[in-house]
C-alpha positions in Angstrom: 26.9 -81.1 -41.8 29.5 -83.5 -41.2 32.2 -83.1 -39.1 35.9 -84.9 -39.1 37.1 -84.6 -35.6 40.6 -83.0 -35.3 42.4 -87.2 -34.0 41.5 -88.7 -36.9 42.2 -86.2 -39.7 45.7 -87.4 -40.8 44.5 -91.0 -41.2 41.5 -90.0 -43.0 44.1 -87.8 -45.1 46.1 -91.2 -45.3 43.7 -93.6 -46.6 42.4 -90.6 -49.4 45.8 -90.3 -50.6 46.7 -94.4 -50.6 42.9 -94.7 -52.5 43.6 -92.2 -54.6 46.9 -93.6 -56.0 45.4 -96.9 -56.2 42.5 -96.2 -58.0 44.3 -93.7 -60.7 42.5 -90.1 -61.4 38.7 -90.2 -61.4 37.3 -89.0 -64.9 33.9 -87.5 -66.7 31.0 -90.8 -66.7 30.9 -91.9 -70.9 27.8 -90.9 -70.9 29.0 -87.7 -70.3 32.1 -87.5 -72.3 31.4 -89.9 -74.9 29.8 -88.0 -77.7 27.6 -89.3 -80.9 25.2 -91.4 -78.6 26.8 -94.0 -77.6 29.2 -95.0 -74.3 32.5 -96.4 -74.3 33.8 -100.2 -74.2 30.7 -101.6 -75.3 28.7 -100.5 -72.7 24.8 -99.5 -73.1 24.4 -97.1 -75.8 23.3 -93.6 -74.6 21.2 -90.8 -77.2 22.2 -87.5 -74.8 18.8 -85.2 -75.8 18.8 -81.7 -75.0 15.6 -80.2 -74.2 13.1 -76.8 -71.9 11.3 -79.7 -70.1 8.9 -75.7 -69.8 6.9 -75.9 -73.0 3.2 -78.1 -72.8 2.4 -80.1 -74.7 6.0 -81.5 -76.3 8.2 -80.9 -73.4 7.1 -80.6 -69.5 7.6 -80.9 -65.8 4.3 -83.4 -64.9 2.8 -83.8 -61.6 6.1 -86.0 -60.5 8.1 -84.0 -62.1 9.1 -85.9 -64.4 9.7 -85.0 -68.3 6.6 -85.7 -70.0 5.1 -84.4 -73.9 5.4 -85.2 -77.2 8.9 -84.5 -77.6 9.7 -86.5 -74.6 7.2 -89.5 -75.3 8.3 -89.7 -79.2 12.0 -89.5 -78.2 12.1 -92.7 -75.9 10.4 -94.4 -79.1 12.9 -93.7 -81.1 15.6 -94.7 -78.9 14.0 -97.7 -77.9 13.8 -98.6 -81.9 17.3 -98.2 -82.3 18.2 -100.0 -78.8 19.7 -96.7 -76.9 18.9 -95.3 -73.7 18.0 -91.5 -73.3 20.0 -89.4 -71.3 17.9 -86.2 -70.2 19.5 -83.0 -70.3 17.2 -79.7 -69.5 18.1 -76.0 -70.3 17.0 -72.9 -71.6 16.3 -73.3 -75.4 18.7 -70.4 -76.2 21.3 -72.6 -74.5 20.3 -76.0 -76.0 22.3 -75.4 -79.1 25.4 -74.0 -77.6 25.8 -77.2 -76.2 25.0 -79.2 -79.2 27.3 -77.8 -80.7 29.8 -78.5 -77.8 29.1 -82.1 -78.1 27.2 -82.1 -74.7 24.5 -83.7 -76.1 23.4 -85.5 -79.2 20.5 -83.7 -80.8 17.5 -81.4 -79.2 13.8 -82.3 -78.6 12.2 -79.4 -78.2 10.3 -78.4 -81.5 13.2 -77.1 -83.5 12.2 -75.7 -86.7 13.8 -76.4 -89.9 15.2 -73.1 -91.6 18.1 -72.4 -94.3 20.1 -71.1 -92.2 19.9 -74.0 -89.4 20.3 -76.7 -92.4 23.9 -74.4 -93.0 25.5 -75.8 -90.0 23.2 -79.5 -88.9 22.0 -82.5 -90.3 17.7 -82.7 -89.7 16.3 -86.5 -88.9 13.4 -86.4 -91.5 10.4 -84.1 -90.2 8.2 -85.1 -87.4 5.4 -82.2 -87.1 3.8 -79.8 -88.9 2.3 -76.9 -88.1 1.6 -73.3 -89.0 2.8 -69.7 -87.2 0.0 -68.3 -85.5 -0.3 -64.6 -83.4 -2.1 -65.1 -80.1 -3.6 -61.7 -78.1 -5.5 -61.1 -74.9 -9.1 -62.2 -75.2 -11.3 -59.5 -76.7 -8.3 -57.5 -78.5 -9.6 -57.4 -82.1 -7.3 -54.9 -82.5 -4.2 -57.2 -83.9 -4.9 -59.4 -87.1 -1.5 -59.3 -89.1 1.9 -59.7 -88.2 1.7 -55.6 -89.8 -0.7 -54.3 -87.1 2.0 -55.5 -84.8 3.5 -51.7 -85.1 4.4 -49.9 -81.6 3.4 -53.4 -80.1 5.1 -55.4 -77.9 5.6 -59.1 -79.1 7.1 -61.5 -77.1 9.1 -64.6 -78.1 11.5 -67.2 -76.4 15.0 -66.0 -76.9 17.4 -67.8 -79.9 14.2 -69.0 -80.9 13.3 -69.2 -85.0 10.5 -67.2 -84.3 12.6 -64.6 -82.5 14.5 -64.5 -86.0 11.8 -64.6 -88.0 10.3 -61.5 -86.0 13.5 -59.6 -86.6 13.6 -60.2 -90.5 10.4 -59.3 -90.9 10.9 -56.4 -88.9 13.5 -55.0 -90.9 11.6 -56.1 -94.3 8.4 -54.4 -93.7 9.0 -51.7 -91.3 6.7 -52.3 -88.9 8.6 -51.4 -85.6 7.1 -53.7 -83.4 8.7 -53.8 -80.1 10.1 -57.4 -80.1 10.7 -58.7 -76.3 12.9 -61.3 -75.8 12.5 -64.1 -72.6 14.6 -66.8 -71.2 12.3 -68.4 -70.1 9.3 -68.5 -72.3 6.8 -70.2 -70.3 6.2 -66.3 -68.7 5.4 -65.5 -72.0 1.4 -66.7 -71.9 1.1 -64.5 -68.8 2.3 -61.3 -69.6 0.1 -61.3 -72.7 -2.9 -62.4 -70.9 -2.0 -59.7 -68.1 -1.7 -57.2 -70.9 1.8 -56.7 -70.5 2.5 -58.0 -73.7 0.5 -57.8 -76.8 1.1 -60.5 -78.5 3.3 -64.1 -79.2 3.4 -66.1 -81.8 3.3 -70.0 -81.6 2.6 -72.9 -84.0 -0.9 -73.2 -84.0 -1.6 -77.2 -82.9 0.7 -76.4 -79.3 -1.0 -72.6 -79.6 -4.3 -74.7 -78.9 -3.7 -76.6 -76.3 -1.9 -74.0 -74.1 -4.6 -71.9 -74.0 -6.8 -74.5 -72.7 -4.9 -75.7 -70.5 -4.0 -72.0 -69.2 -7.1 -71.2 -68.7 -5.9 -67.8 -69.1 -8.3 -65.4 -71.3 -6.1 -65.7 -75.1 -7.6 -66.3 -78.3 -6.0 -66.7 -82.0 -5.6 -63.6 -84.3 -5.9 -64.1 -88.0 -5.1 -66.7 -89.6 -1.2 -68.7 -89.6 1.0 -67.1 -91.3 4.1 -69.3 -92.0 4.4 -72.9 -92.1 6.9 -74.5 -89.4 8.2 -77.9 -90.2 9.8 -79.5 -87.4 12.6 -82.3 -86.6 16.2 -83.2 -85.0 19.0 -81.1 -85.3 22.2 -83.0 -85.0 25.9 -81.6 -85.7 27.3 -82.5 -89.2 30.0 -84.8 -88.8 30.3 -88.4 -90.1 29.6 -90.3 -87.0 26.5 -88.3 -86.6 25.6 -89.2 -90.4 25.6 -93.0 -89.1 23.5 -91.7 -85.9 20.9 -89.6 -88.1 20.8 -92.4 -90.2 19.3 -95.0 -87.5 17.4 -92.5 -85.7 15.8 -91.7 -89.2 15.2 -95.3 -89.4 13.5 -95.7 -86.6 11.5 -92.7 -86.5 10.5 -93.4 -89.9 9.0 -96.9 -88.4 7.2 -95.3 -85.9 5.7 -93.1 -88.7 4.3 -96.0 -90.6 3.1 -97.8 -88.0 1.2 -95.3 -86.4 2.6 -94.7 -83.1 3.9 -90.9 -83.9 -0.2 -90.7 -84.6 -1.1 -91.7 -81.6 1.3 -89.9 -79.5 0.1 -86.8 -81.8 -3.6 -87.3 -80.9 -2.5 -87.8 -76.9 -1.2 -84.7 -76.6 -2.3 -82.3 -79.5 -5.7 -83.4 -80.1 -5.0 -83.9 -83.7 -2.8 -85.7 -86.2 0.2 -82.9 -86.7 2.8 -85.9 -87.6 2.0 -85.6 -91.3 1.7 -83.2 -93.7 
C-alpha cells in the first residue's frame, strides 16, 4: 500500500487541485461512451462486442486466457473487413443484452439465435450458422428420447437463453412438467448432467459435439434435433446502427464467399455449419 506521509499532504493536495483545474474534468474513454462502433474525432474506429468468453467452441478462455472460438475468431474478421478494431466485453449471456440495449456495446457474439420475438426489437447481420436443437443425457440413460419424456425431469439451460424460452413455451403447450433449471453460468451445466444432477440440456448439435469430446465427461445425444437454430448479430434498431449492420453485413458476407467463415467453421466444429 502506498503511504503519503503526514509533511507533504497539503502540497500533494495542492498540485491535485492546480492539475485538476488545468486539465478540466476527466470523462468516460470513446470507446466507452461513444456508441454505434466507432470513437470520437476521427479516431480509430471501435466495434464494442458483447460476449460469455465460457462456451467452447465459439466463445472461450484459452490456455492464455485469452478470448478464443468461433465467435471470437469470425468477429475480428469482420472487423478487420470493415477497418474497426474489437473492443472485448465479457458477461453473463443473460446480461449481454441488457447492455446492448444500454448502448454499452455494439452487437453480441455469442450464438444468438434468430426468433420472432428477438427480430421485434433488433436488426440481425445476415445468418452465420446453422444448426439444429438437440437433448443431451448422461451416458447410458436411454430413458429420455423426446423433448415429451422430459416430464418430472430436470432440464437445465443457461438463463435469458432462447432455449430457456423455448423450454417454457413448450412447457406450457404440451404439458409435460419438466422441471426447467435455470444457470448463470452455463458452463456448470455439462457437469451436473454428467454427475446426474441434472437430466438433461439441450444445445445445438455441431457445439453439442465438440463439448462432449472435449469434456471427456460420459454424455451422449438423445433422439434426433428437434428445432432448427439459425444464428447471427443482434444489433439495436436505430439508423446509425442500419449503416453499421449494413458494413458488417458487407463484410461478413465476403468472408462467406471467399471461404474464410468455412475454414474457421471446420477449425473449430469439425464441419461446415456456416451454410445452410
Amino acid at each position: 500500500m502506498l503511504t503519503v506521509r503526514k509533511p507533504f499532504l497539503s502540497s500533494v493536495l495542492a498540485a491535485v487541485v492546480l492539475l485538476s483545474s488545468a486539465c478540466g474534468t476527466q470523462t468516460a474513454s470513446p470507446a466507452a461512451g461513444a456508441g454505434n462502433g466507432s470513437k470520437a474525432g476521427g479516431e480509430e474506429k471501435v466495434l464494442r462486442v458483447g460476449t460469455s468468453g465460457r462456451s467452447v467452441p465459439h466463445s472461450y478462455k484459452n490456455e492464455k486466457q485469452e478470448l478464443d472460438g468461433f465467435d471470437v475468431e469470425a468477429i475480428k474478421a469482420i472487423a478487420d473487413k470493415m477497418g474497426y478494431k474489437v473492443d472485448w466485453v465479457t458477461a453473463d449471456f443473460s446480461g449481454l443484452f441488457g447492455m446492448l440495449d444500454a448502448n454499452k456495446i455494439d452487437t453480441i457474439a455469442n450464438q444468438v439465435e434468430i426468433s420472432d420475438q428477438r427480430k421485434e426489437k433488433y436488426l440481425f447481420s445476415i445468418p452465420y450458422v446453422y444448426s439444429g436443437g438437440q437433448l443431451v443425457v448422461k451416458k447410458g440413460n436411454d430413458s429420455i428420447k423426446s423433448l415429451q419424456d422430459l416430464k418430472g425431469k430436470k432440464i437445465a439451460v443457461g438463463l435469458g437463453t432462447n432455449k430457456e424460452k423455448f423450454l417454457r413455451e413448450f412447457d406450457n403447450e404440451k404439458g409435460v412438467k419438466m422441471n426447467i433449471v435455470t444457470y448463470e453460468d452455463p458452463s456448470g451445466i455439462v457437469y451436473d448432467v454428467a454427475n446426474g444432477r441434472a437430466d438433461a440440456y439441450i444445445v445445438d448439435k455441431a457445439s453439442g459435439l465438440v463439448k462432449i469430446e472435449k469434456s471427456g465427461l460420459p454424455l451422449q445425444f438423445a433422439g434426433e434435433p428437434f428445432e432448427d437454430y439459425i444464428i447471427a448479430y443482434p444489433f439495436v434498431k436505430n439508423a446509425k446502427n442500419n449503416e453499421l449492420k449494413d458494413k458488417f453485413d458487407k463484410a461478413l458476407e465476403e468472408l462467406q464467399k471467399d471461404g474464410t467463415m468455412s475454414k474457421l467453421s471446420m477449425k473449430f466444429y469439425k464441419q461446415d455449419i456456416s451454410k445452410k
